[in-house]
N, C-alpha and C positions, 0 to 999 in steps of 0.2 A: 697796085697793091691795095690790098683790100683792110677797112677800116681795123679789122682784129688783126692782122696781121702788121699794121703801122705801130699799132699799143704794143703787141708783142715786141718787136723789136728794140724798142725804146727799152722797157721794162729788162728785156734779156740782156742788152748793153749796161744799165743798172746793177741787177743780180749780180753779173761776171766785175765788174771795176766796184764794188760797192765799198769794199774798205778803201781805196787808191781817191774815192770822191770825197768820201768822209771826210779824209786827214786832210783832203785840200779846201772842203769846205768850213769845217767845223770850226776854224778858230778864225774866219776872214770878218774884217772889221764892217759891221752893218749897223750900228749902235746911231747914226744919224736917223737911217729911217725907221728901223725897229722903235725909235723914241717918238718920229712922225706918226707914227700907225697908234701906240699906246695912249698917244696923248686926248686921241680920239674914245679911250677907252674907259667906263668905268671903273674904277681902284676894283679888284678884285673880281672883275667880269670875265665871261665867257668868251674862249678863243679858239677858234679851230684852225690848226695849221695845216693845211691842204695841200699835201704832198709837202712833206715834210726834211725829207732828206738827209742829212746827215741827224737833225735832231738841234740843230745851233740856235734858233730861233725858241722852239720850246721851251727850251732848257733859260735863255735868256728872260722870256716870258714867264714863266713859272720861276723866277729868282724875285721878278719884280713881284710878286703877288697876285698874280693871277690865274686863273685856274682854264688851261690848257689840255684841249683836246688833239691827237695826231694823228694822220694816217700818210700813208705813202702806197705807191701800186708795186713797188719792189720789196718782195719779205726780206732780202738782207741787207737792205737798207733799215726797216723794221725792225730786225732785229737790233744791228749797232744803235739805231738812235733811241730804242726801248733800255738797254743798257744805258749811254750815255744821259738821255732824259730824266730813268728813273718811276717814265708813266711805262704804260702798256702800250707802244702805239699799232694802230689797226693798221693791218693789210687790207685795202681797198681803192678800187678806180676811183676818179670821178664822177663818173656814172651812175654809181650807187649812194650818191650822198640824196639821203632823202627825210633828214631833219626837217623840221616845220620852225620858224622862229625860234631857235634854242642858242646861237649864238650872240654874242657884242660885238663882237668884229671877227673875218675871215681872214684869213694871212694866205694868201696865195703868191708866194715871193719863186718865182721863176719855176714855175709848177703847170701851168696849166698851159706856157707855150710849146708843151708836145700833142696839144689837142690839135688835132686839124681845124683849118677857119672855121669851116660849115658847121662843126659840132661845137663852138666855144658860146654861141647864144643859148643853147640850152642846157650845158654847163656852169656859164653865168646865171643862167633864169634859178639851178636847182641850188647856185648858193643863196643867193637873191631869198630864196623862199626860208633857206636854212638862217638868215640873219633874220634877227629881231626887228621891228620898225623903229627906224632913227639908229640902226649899229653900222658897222662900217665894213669896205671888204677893201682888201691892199690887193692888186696883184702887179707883178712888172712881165716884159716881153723883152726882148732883144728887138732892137730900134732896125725896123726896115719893110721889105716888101718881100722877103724871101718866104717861099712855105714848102716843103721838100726834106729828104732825108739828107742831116751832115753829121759825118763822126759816129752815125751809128745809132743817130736818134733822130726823133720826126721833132722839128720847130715850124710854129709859126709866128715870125716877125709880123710887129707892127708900127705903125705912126700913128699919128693922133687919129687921122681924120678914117684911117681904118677902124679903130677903135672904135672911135664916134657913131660911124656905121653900122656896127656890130650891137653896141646898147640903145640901140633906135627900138629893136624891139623890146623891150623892156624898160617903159614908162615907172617903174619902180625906184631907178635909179637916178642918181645925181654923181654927175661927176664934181668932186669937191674939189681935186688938185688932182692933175697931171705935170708931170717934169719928167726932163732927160736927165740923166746922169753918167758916168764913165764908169767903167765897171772895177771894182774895188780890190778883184783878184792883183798880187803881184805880175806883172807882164802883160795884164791884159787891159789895161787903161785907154787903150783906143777905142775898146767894144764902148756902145753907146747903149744906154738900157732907157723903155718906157716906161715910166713908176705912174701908177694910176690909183688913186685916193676915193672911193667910190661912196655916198650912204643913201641907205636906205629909206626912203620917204619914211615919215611917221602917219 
């Protein structure tokens, strides 16, 4: 399966369930780490939610006061979280994020493990560039060694010392906190997720 055709699918599985993911995402309790990530943030600072998804995060972020950027790669998913949010939010990949230091912190909350491994260091590099020096970038993985199509979308699971691995090339970075957690969905408290705290050298 060739790299546009992994995106593709992922994306296509999005568009076709996109209201069915909303209503199961948009009200699920994340207020522990959503408060971990802000606390790292200046009152009123720049946030870009990367891949964005239902819009629950945004919407949360911009309640606190602060001013929140959105994109996602599925436009109806775009669509409901631009209604629900209230912002505009962009239709756009990963790939095309190509800010210079314009953010505070990057929110990358179960977003970017539909990237294949090989392409997630220079997806990390082009937040990396996109954050400010001394800002911060959140993202989490689902805890394992699996990389492969399940359910109709491309994941790749991680553990630490993959992780680790992976921002080796990218001397810019500090990892500030790592932890596992269970996952918050009703029923799904088994799934084990990697939460990764990352900043920016200054």
């Amino acid at each position: 399966m060739s790299d546009k055709n992994t995106t593709n699918e992922t994306l296509n599985y999005y568009n076709l369930i996109a209201k069915e993911f909303a209503s199961d995402t948009v009200s699920v309790a994340f207020q522990e780490i959503q408060d971990i990530f802000l606390e790292q943030i200046p009152l009123g600072g720049k946030i870009l939610d990367f891949g964005c998804g239902s819009g629950r995060d945004t919407y949360y972020f911009r309640n606190k006061g602060y001013d929140v950027d959105a994109i996602d790669g599925s436009k109806e998913l775009c669509k409901i979280a631009s209604e629900y949010t209230g912002i505009s939010v962009k239709k756009m990949l990963f790939e095309e994020l190509d800010s210079v230091e314009e953010y505070d912190g990057i929110w990358a909350c179960a977003s970017i493990l539909h990237v294949e491994k090989k392409k997630l260091p220079d997806i990390i590099k082009k937040m990396t560039t996109a954050t400010k020096n001394g800002g911060v970038i959140y993202t989490s993985f689902k805890y394992g060694d699996f990389e492969g199509v399940k359910n109709g979308r491309y994941f790749t699971y991680l553990t630490e010392e993959n992780f680790e691995e992976i921002i080796k090339a990218i001397p810019e970075l500090t990892i500030e906190k790592l932890w596992i957690s269970s996952d918050v969905r009703i029923e799904r408290g088994k799934e084990q997720w990697l939460n990764i705290m990352l900043r920016k050298r200054d």
